[in-house]
C-alpha positions in Angstrom: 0.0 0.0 0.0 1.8 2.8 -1.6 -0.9 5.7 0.6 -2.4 4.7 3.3 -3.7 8.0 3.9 -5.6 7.8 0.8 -6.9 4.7 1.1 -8.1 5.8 5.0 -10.2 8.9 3.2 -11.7 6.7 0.8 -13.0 4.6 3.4 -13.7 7.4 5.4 -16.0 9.0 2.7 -18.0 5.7 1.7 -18.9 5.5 5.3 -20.1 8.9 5.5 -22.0 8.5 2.2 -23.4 5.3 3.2 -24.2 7.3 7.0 -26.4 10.4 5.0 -27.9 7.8 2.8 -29.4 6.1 5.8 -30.4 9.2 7.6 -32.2 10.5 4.8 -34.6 7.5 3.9 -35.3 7.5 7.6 -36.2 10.8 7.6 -38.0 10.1 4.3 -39.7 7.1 6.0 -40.7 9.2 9.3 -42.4 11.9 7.6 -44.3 9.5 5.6 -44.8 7.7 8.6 -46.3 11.4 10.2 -48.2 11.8 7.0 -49.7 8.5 7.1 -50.7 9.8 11.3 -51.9 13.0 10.4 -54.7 11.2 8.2 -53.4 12.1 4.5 -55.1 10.0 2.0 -54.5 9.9 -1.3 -57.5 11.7 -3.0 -56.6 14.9 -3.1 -53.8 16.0 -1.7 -54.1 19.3 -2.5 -57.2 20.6 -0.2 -55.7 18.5 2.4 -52.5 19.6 3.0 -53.9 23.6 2.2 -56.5 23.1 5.1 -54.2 21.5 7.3 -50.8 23.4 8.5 -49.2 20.5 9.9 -49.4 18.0 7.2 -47.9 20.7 4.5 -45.1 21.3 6.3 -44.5 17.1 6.6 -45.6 17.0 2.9 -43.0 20.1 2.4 -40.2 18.5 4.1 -40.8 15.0 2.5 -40.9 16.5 -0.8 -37.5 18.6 0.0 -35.6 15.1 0.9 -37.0 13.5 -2.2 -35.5 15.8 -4.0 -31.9 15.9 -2.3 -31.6 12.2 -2.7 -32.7 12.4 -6.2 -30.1 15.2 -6.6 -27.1 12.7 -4.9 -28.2 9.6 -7.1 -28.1 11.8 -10.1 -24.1 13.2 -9.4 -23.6 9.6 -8.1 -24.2 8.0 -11.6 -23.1 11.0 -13.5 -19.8 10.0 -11.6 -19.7 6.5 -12.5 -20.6 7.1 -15.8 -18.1 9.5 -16.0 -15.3 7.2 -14.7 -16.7 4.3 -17.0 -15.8 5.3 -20.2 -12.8 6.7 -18.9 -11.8 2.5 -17.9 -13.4 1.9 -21.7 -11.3 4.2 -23.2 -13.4 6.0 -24.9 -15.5 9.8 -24.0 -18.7 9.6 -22.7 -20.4 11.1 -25.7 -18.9 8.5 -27.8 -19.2 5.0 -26.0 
């Protein structure tokens, strides 16, 4: 092992990855969990969460965690793509 140092941080950042992955299903999963308490049906949505303060903000803050995982699973394969046809040989646009 030529940098143990390097090897440690690469370690160190899967672990952390793999820690805010975790955290933010089960905050995805507790919110649906208050949604699912707070009454919130499927028909209509809408009216629901407008006449009711408590499940927009749950609905809100679901919603926002949706999206930041989305965000990380789209740079996460934009990544591996990225580093794929760099192993191939060949740019992205062209593979």
């Amino acid at each position: 092992m030529q940098n143990p140092q390097f090897v440690t941080s690469a370690i160190a950042y899967r672990i952390h990855n793999a820690y805010f992955k975790t955290a933010a299903w089960k905050h995805v999963r507790d919110h649906a969990k208050l949604l699912k308490d707070l009454e919130l049906d499927d028909s209509n949505i809408f009216s629901q969460i407008k006449a009711k303060p408590a499940l927009a903000t749950a609905y809100l803050e679901l919603h926002g965690m949706l999206k930041l995982i989305e965000a990380s699973g789209q740079k996460e394969l934009g990544l591996l793509a990225a580093s794929t046809s760099a192993l191939l040989g060949c740019p992205l646009s062209a593979c």
